[in-house]
C-alpha positions in Angstrom: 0.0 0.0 0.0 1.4 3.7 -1.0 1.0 6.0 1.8 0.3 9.8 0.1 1.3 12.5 2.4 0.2 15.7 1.8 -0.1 19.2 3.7 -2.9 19.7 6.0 -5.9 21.6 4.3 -9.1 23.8 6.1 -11.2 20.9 4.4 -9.3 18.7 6.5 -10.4 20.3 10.1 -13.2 17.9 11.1 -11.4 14.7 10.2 -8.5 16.2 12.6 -9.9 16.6 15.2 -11.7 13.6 15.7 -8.3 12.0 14.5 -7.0 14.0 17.7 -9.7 11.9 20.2 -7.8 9.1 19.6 -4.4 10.4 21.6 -4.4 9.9 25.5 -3.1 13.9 26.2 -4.6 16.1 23.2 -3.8 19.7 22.5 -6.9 20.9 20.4 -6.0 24.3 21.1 -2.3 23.5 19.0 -3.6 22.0 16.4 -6.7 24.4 15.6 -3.5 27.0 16.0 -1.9 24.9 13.0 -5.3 23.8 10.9 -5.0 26.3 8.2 -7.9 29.0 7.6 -8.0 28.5 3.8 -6.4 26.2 1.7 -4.9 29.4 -0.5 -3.7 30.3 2.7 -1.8 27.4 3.3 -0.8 27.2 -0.1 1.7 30.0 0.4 3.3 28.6 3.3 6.8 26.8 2.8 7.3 24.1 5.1 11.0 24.2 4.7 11.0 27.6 6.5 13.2 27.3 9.5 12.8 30.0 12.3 15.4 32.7 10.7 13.5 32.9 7.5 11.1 34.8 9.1 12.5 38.6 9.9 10.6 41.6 9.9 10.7 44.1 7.4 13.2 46.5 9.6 15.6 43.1 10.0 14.2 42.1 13.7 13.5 38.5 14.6 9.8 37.9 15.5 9.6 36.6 19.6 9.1 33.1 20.2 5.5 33.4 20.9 4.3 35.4 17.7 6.1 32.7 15.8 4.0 30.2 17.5 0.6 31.6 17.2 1.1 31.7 13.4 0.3 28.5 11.2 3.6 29.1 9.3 5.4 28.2 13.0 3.6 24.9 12.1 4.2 21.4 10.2 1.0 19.7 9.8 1.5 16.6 7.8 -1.6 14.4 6.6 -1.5 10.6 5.5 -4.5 9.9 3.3 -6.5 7.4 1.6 -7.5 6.5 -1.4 -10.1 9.2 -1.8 -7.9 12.2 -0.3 -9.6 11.3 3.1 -7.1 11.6 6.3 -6.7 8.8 8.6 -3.3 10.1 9.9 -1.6 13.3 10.9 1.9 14.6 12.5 1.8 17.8 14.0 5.6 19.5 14.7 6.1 22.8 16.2 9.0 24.8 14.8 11.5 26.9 16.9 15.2 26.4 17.7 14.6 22.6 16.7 11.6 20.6 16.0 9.3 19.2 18.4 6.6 16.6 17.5 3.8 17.6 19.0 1.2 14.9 18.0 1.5 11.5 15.8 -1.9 9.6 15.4 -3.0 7.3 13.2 -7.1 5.8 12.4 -6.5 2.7 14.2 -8.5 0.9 11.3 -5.1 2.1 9.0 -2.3 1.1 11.4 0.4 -0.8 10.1 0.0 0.2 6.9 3.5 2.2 7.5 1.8 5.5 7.6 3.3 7.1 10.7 6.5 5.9 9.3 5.7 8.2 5.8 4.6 10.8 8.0 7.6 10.7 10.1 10.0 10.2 7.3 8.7 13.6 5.4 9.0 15.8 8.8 12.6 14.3 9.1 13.3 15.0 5.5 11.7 18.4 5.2 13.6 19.4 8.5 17.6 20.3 8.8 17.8 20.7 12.6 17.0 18.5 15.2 13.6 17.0 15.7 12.4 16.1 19.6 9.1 14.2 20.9 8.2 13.2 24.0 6.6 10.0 24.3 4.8 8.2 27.5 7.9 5.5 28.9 5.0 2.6 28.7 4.2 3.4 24.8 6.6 0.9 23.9 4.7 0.9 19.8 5.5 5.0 19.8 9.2 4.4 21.3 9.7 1.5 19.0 8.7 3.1 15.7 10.8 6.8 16.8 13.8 4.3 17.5 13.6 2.6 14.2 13.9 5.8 13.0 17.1 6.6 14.0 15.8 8.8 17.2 17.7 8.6 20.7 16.8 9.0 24.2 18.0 12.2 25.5 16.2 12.6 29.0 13.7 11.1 31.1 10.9 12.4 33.5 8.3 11.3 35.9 6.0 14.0 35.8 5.9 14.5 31.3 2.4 12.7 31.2 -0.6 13.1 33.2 -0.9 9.0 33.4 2.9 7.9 33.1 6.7 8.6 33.1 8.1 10.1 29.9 10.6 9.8 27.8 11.9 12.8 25.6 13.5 11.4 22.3 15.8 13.5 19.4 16.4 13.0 16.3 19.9 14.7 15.4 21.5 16.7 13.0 24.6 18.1 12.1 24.5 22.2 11.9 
């Protein structure tokens, strides 16, 4: 089976979210930050931008939290189906590296190597280091970040409401 990844699109809003009851710790507030307005919004948005591509017209750097509240401080990723539907979607937060903020797939179209597409275009369309932090007991999520060349970097008891975490990073060379 092909997996076809594709941007995120306003069409695509409903299907997120209820894509997004399936994670144990949501952010619905993140990702209706990232869901674009308009797909000719989102059209114009390069997902290769890293954080120093943005600069304002008198050659400032915008702060931390204006890039964040913008959808272009955003990589939403969507695996589809056959008729353009999505059944998966990555959500990575852009800033001094990377962070993968949510990873779900439809449980009816698991192992059909879609988080593994999704994961694989966020690695490729990103130069500097990627984290996520995944529950310790998700031993599916750690196993598939691992395979991927990720590495543990730090632990914590307190990083999930309902169990230990595990922060993971994926590296890069500057």
């Amino acid at each position: 089976m092909r997996s076809t990844i594709r941007r995120a699109k306003a069409d695509d809003a409903a299907r997120l979210r209820a894509l997004q009851a399936e994670l144990t710790e949501p952010a619905p507030a993140l990702l209706d930050t990232a869901i674009p307005q308009t797909d000719a919004t989102r059209t114009e948005i390069d997902t290769t931008r890293t954080e120093t591509d943005a600069t304002h017209r008198d050659g400032s750097q915008p702060t931390p939290d204006a890039l964040a509240a913008t959808p272009a401080a955003f990589t939403l990723l969507v695996s589809v189906d056959d008729d353009d539907v999505a059944v998966g979607y990555l959500l990575a937060v852009r800033g001094e590296s990377t962070h993968l903020a949510e990873l779900v797939v439809d449980p009816r179209a698991r192992r059909e190597g879609r988080a593994t597409a999704l994961l694989s275009t966020l690695i490729e369309q990103h130069s500097h280091p990627i984290t996520v932090h995944v529950a310790a007991d998700n031993t599916a999520a750690r196993e598939l970040y691992e395979s991927m060349g990720f590495q543990e970097q730090a632990r914590s008891d307190d990083q999930f409401d309902h169990a230990a975490g595990v922060t993971l990073r994926y590296p890069r060379e500057r």
